[in-house]
N, C-alpha and C positions, 0 to 999 in steps of 0.2 A: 641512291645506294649503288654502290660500283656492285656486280653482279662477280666480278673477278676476284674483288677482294672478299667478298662475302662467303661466311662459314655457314649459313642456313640452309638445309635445304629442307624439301615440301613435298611430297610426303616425308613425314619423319620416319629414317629406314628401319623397319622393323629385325631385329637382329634376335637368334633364338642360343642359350644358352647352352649348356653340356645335359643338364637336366631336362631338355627340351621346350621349357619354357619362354615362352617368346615377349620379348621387352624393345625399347626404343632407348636411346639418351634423352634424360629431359632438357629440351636448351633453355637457357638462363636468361630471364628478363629484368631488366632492370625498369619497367612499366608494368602497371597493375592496369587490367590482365592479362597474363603472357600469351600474347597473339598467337605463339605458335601451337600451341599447347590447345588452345583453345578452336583454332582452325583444323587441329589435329580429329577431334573430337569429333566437329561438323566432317569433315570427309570419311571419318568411319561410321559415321551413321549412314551419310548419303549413300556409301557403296559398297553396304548391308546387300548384300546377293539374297536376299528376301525369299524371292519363289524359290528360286537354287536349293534354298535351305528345306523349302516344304517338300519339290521334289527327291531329294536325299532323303526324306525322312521316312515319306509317305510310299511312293512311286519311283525309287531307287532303278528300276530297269527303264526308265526316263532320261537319268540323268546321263551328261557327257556332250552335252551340246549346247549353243544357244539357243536363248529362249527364243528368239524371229524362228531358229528353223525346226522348231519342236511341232508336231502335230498337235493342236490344242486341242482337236476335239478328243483325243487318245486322253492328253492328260484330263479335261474335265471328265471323261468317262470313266477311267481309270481310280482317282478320285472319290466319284459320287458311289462307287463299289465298296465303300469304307464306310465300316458304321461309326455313327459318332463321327462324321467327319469334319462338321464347322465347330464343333465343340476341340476337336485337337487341333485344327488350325488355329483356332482362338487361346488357346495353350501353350503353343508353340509362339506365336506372333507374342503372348505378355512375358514368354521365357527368356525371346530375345529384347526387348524393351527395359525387363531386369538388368540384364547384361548390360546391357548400354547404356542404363542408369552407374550400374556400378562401377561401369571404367570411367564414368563422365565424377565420377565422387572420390576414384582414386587419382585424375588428373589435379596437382596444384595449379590449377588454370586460373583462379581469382582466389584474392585475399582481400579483407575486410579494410576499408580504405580509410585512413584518417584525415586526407586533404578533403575538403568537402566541394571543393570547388572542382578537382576532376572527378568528384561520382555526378555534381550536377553532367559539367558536359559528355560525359558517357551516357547518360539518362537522357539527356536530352538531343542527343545526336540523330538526325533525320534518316540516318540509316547506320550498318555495321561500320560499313567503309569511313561514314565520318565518325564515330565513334571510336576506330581505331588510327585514327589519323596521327601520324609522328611515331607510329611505332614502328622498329625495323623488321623487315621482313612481310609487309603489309602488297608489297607491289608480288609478292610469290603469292599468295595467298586469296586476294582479291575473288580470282575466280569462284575458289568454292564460296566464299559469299554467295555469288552471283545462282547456285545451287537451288540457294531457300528460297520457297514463297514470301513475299513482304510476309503478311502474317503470322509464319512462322520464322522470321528474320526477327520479329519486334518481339516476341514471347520470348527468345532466346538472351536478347538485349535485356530485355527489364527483368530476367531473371541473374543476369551476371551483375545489372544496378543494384538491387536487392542484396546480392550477397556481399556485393562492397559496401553498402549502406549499414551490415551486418544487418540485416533482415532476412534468417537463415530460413524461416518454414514459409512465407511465401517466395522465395530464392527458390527453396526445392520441387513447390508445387507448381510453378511455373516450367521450372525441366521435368518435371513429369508429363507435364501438358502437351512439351515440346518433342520428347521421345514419342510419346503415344498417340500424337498424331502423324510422326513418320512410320511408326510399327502397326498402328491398329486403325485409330479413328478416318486418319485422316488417309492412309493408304492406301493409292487408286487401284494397286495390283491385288490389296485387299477386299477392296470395292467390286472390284469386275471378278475376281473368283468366285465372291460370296453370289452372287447376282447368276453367272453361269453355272453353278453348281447347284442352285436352287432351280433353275429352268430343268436342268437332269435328271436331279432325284425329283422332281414334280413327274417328271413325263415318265420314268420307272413308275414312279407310286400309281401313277393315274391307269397305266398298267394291268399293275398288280390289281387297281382295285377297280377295273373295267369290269362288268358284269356282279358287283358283288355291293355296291352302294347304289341305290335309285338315287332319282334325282331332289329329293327332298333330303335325303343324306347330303348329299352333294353340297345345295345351296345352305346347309346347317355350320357343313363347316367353312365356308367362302364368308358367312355372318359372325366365326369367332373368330377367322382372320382380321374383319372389317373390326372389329369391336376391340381387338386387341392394338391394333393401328390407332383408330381413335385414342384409345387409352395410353398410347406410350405420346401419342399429340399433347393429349391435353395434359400430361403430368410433365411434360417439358417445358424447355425455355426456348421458343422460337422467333425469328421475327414476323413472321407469317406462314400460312399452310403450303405454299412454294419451297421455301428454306427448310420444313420442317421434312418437305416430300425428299428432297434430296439428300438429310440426312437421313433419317429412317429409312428408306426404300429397301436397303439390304437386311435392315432385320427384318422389315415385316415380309420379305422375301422368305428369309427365312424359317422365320415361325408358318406362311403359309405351307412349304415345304413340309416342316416338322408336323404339321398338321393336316396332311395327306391332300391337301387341296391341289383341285387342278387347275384353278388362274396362271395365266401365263404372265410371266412378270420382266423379263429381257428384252421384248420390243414395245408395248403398248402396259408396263406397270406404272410407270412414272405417272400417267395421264388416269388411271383408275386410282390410283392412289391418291392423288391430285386433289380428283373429285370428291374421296372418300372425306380428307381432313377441312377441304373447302365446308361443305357439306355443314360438318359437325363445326366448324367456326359461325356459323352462321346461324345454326341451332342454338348455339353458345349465347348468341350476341341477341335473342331475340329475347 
């Protein structure tokens, strides 16, 4: 494609009305699904200013700066001063997931396909890039592919084959999977607050309740953290107590937290927790 003669461009410029309302042109595809449209999508999720948004919400005399040159231990402390505070982060992160559900539901970015021969090769394409092969405006765009994990490159793909297939409720339950592992599940910036803000309010709590819990107290509640860990193990789907430790880590993090415990979980929980679901796999199996 001559780059000269071509009318696309990437990002599509966002333009705000007299009502203040802010809108784009939708550019016209004559290929199902409109690459642009659709790449549009992928780059406003990717460059979701995320923490930006938690500090504005939460810790507003934070904001105005990059996050490299923020004091991180100000903002987790600042933070774990907040009651309730993984519960409105967890609020907040499915507020915006909504949102980006429902711009991704008002984009015409795919229509229900009657060739059957292009939803195979869309479905079956080894990646976005050959999936979207032949379409114009694929060489602007390429990068933000290059964005997503495989993983969530392939959940993104068999949910646009779906909706060409006209298989609309697993079409949408696949972009659901796909938003809410960029918003919640899968969020590393989600991961490492939930994880340093439970080390915080542990070492506050522990604190608070130095002198006022023996250690039979103590070791009571370190056994319904343990017991609640097991039980979020065994009622899941894992492939083993490795995979399962690296999902759960941040909740049982959290419920030890919420449950006044003093385990320390930021350098050495991975490895007790490890132990904890190994343990009880093994209980399981005998």
């Amino acid at each position: 494609m001559d780059e000269q003669e071509s009318t696309l461009i990437f990002p599509l410029p966002i333009k705000t009305a007299e009502n203040g309302k802010q809108y784009f042109t939708t550019p016209q595809s004559d290929k199902n699904p409109n690459l642009l449209l659709f790449a549009q999508f992928i780059h406003t999720v990717k460059c979701f200013n995320w923490i930006d948004l938690i500090i504005q919400e939460f810790v507003p005399h934070l904001s105005g700066c990059d996050f490299e040159d923020r004091d991180v231990e100000e903002l987790i402390e600042s933070l774990s001063n907040i009651d309730d505070i993984f519960l409105k982060i967890e609020n907040l992160s499915k507020s915006v997931l909504k949102q980006n559900l429902h711009f991704a539901d008002t984009l015409p970015v795919v229509e229900e396909e009657e060739d059957l021969e292009v939803i195979k090769k869309f479905a079956s394409a080894n990646s976005l890039h050959e999936a979207f092969e032949g379409h114009e405006g694929l060489d602007l765009v390429s990068s933000v592919f290059d964005l997503l994990e495989p993983k969530q490159a392939d959940i993104i793909q068999s949910s646009i084959a779906c909706h060409m297939a006209g298989l609309t409720k697993p079409a949408q339950t696949l972009l659901e999977e796909f938003v809410s592992n960029e918003f919640l599940q899968g969020n590393e910036l989600y991961y490492w607050l939930t994880l340093h803000l439970a080390a915080e309010i542990t070492k506050k709590d522990s604190v608070k309740q130095a002198g006022k819990n023996g250690n039979d107290s103590k070791h009571r509640i370190n056994r319904q953290v343990r017991t609640k860990a097991v039980e979020l193990y065994l009622d899941g789907s894992f492939h083993n107590p490795r995979h399962a430790t690296k999902q759960l880590l941040p909740t049982v993090a959290k419920i030890s937290s919420e449950l006044g415990s003093a385990l320390e979980w930021e350098n050495n929980g991975f490895d007790r927790l490890y132990g904890w679901l190994r343990a009880a796999k093994k209980a399981e199996n005998v």
